[in-house]
N, C-alpha and C positions, 0 to 999 in steps of 0.2 A: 390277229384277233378278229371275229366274225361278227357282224354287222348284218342288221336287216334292212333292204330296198326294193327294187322293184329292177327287172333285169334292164329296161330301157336306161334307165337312170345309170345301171352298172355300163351298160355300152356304152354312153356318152362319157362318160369320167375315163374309162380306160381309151377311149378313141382321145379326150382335148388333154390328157397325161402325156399322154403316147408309151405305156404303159408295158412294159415287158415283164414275164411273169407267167404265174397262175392263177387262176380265178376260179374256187371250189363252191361249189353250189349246193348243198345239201336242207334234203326236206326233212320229215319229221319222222319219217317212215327209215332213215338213212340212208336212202336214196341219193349218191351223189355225183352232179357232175361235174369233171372236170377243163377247166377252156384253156388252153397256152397263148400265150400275147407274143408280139413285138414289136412293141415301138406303135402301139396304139392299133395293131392290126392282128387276125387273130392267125392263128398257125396250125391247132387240131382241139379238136374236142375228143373226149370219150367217159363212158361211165353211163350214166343212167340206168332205163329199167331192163334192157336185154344186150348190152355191151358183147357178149358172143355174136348173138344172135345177130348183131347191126353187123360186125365185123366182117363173118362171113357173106351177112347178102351183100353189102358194099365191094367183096371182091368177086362175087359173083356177077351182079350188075355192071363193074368197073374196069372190072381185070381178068373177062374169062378165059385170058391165054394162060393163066397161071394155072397149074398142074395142082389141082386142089390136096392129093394125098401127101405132095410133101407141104405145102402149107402146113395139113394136120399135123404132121410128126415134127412142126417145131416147137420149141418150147419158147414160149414169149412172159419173162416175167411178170408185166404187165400188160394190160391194156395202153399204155399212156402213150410214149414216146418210144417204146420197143418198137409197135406195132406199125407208128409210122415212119419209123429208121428202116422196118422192113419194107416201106412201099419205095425208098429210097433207094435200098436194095435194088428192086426189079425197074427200078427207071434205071439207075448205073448200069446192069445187063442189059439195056434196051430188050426186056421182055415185055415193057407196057411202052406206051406213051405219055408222054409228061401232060397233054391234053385230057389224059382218062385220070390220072391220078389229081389235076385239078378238081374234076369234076367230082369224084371220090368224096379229098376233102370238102370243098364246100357241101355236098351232102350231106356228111357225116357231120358239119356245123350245125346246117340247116334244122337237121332231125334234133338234137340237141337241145339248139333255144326253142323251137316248138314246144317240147316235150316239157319244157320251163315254163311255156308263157299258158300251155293249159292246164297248170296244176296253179299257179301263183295267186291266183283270184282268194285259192281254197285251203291254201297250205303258207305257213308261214316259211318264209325260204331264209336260209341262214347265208352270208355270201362271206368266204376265207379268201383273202388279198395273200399272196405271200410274192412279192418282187423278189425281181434277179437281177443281177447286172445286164448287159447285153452279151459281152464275151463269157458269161457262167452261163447262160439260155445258152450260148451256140457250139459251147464247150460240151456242155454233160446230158444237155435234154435235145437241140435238133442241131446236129453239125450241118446238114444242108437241106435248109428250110426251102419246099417245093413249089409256097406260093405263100404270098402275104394277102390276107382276105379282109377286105373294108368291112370293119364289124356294122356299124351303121347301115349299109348296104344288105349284108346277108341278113342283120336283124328285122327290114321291114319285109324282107323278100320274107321270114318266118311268119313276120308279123300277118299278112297277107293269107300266108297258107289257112292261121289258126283264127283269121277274120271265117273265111269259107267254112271253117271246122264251126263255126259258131253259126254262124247265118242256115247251116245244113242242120241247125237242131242237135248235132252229136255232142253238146257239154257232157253229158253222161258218159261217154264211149272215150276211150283213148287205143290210138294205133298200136300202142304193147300190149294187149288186150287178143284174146285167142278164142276165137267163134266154135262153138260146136254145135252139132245137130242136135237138138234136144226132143226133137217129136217126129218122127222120120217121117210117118205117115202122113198125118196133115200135110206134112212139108212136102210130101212126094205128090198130094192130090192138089197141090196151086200150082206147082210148076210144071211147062214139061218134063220130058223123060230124058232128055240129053241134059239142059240145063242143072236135075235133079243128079245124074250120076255124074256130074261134073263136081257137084256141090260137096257129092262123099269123098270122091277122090280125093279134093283141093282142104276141106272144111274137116279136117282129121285130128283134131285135136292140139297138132306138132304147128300150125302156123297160124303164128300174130296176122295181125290184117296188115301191116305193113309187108309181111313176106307171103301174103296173096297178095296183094296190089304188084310184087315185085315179079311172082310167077305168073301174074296171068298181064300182066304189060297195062295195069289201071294203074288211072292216079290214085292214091291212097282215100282224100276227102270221098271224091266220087264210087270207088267201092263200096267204104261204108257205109253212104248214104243207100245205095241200093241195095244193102242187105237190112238196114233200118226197119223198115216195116216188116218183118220177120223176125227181127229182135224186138221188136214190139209187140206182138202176138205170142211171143214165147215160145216160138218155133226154131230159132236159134239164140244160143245163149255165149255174153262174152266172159271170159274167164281170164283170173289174171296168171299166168304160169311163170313161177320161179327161171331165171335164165343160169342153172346150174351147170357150172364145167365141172364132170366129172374126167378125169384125163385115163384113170384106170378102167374103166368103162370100155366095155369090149364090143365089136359088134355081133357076139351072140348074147349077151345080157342082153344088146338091146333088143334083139328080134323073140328074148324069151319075157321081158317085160311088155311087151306090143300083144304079146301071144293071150287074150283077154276072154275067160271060158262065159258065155252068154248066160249063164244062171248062177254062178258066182265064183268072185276072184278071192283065193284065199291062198295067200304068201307070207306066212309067218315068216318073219327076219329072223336072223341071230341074233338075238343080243334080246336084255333084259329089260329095253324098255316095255309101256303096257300094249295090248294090242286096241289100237283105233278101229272099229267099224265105219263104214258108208254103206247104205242102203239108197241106191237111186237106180232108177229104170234105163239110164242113160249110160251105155258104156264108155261114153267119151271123160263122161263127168268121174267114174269111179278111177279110169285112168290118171290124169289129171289128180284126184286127190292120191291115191297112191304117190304120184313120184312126189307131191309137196309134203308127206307124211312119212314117204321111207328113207327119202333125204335127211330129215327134219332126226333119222334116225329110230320112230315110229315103227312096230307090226303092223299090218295091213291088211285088211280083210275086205271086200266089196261084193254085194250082195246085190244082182239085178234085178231076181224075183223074190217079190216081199212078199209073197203069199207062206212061204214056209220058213218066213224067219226066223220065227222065236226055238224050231227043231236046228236051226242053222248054229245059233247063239249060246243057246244052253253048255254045248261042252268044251266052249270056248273059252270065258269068264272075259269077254272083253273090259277093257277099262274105261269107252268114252263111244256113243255111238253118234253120228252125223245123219239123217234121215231126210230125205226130201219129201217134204207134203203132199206134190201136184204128181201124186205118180194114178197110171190106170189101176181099175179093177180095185185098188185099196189104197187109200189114200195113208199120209203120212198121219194123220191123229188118230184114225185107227188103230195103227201099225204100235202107235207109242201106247195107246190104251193097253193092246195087248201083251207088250212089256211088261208093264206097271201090274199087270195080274199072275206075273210067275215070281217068285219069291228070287232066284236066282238072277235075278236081269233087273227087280225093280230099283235098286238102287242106285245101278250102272247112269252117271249123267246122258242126257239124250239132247241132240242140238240139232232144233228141225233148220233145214236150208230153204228158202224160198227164195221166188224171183220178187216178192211181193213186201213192204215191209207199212203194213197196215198194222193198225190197234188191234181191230178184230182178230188178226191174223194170231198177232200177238198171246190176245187172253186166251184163244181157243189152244195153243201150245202150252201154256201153262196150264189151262184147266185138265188138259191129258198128263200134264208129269212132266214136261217138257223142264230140262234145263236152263237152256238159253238159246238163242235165236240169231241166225247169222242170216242178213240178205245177199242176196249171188250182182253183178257175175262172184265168181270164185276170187277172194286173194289168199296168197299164201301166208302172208303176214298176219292177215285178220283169221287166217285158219291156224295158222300155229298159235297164237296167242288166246284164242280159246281151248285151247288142248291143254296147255300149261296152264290156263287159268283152273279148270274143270278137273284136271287129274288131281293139282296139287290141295284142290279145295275138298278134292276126293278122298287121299289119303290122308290129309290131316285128321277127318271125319273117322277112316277106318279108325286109324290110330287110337284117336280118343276113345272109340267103341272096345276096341282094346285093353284101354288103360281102364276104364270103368269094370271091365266083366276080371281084370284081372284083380280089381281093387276088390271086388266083392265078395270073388274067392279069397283074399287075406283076409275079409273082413269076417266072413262067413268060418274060418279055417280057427281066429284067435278067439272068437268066443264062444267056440264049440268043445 
């Protein structure tokens, strides 16, 4: 049965228990993680916002003896207890050292209650107790458990991290959180030229700040503090990106999804869902929403020059279009003015994206036509769930428009 507290309070009760088990953690977003105990101490965590994504940099960082392409070709049914039966694995070969796979887990804890204790403030956290005996934990979930970790311990060392995360200013930022360049130019004319072609290389869309802090050998807080004032000017922007295992995913889909034409991406899917528009100047950003949209199941259309959108549009019939405000040369309430002046498009919902989430900002979207208004970084969740809100609130509309012009006809037909 789930129960709401506060994670300190849950690490004291499972440490003076001594506590064996699992401990599920779920926020509102269904976001959830999962902790295994024993006997009051912990044994792994896994789950959260990019559970791939942690996986592989943890064997990256921990275990780079391990031959990464058969890694990939395993099938792991879970994240849970598969995945650390397998680190089991490569200690019983002595291909690791029992000192690296320490370090591993408690990372992989470490990252974990972090990623808890800076959401808890702002999110109601739901906490699932479900105990085991000892001999069922060491029967069916860790036959040979690699290290018993003082949760009290790991928890202030978290506590500590997300102290700095706070005292750095970054409440707003979280290390799941995926930078991209949003204005290349400014950004090329503050920094130098190595630092700047460093930034494209690294700042590509494909890595959280936690897997920059991992490739360029920074601590994570101290990264993001130094890219701070850059996301503060608007210069670079964090986004939240879906941690999708596609397992049929090939490596030429991916090199022909990467493959991004500078004046517009248009990839109609198969399938009968409507097609989604984005209109932004930022190739990163139209990226980015394609994979949270084609995933999602979505067509996909991205559009980087907004000067000839409405000739881009017309023979489309899109279902829902996304527009970023702050673009050069024509801004986004322009753009949506001239929507709202072609008979085929004015109906189409429109949802301006800004970095900004002002009144003003507000009325001036609405006063052009504007449907509704999402502020960035980017999530997927808060972007899918305006797409289902806007389509379905769409077609109900057709429909009825429908049922009315057919009424009129019967009406028109019987007393004629």
């Amino acid at each position: 049965m789930g129960h709401t507290t506060n994670l300190f309070n849950q690490i004291k009760e499972i440490q003076a228990q001594k506590f064996t088990g699992k401990v599920k953690v779920n926020n509102l977003k269904n976001i959830t993680w999962t902790f295994y105990c024993c006997q009051g101490r912990l044994v792994w965590a896994v789950g959260g916002y990019s559970p791939d994504k942690s996986w592989k940099r943890h064997l990256a960082k921990y275990c780079s003896e391990v031959n990464f392409n058969e890694v990939a070709s395993l099938t792991l049914e879970s994240f849970d207890s598969q995945s650390y039966n397998f680190l089991t694995v490569l200690y019983q070969k002595k291909i690791v050292k029992k000192e690296q796979l320490l370090l591993l887990i408690e990372n992989q804890i470490q990252e974990n209650l972090f990623d808890i204790l800076l959401i808890e403030n702002n999110n109601l956290l739901q906490y699932n107790i479900e105990s085991e005996s000892l001999s069922s934990f060491l029967k069916f979930d860790f036959k040979i458990p690699l290290t018993l970790v003082n949760a009290e311990s790991i928890y202030q060392q978290s506590y500590q991290i997300w102290l700095q995360w706070m005292q750095k200013g970054l409440q707003s930022c979280s290390p799941n959180f995926t930078p991209i360049i949003k204005k290349q130019e400014e950004l090329q004319s503050l920094v130098p030229n190595l630092i700047y072609e460093r930034f494209v290389q690294l700042i590509n869309g494909k890595n959280t700040l936690r897997d920059l802090a991992f490739k360029m050998n920074k601590d994570v807080v101290e990264l993001t503090y130094s890219l701070k004032s850059y996301i503060d000017q608007g210069l670079i922007e964090l986004v939240d990106i879906p941690d999708v295992i596609l397992p049929s995913t090939s490596k030429q889909s991916i090199c022909q999804t990467n493959q991004i034409d500078q004046s517009s991406i248009a990839k109609p899917q198969p399938t009968k869902q409507p097609l989604v528009v984005c209109i932004d100047d930022s190739p990163q950003v139209l990226q980015i929403m394609e994979q949270i949209l084609t995933t999602a199941g979505y067509q996909f259309m991205g559009i980087q020059d907004p000067i000839h959108t409405v000739s881009k549009l017309v023979p489309c019939q899109p279902g829902l279009i996304f527009l970023d405000i702050g673009m050069p040369m024509i801004n986004g309430y322009e753009v949506c003015s001239q929507l709202q002046r072609v008979s085929k498009l004015k109906n189409v919902p429109v949802v301006m994206l800004t970095g900004n989430n002002g009144i003003i900002d507000r009325m001036r979207a609405k006063m052009v036509g504007a449907s509704s208004f999402v502020t960035k970084p980017i999530e997927s969740e808060k972007i899918l769930a305006t797409v289902r809100d806007l389509l379905s609130e769409n077609i109900s509309e057709k429909s009825s428009q429908v049922s009315n012009h057919n009424l009129t006809n019967l009406s028109a037909i019987a007393f004629n």
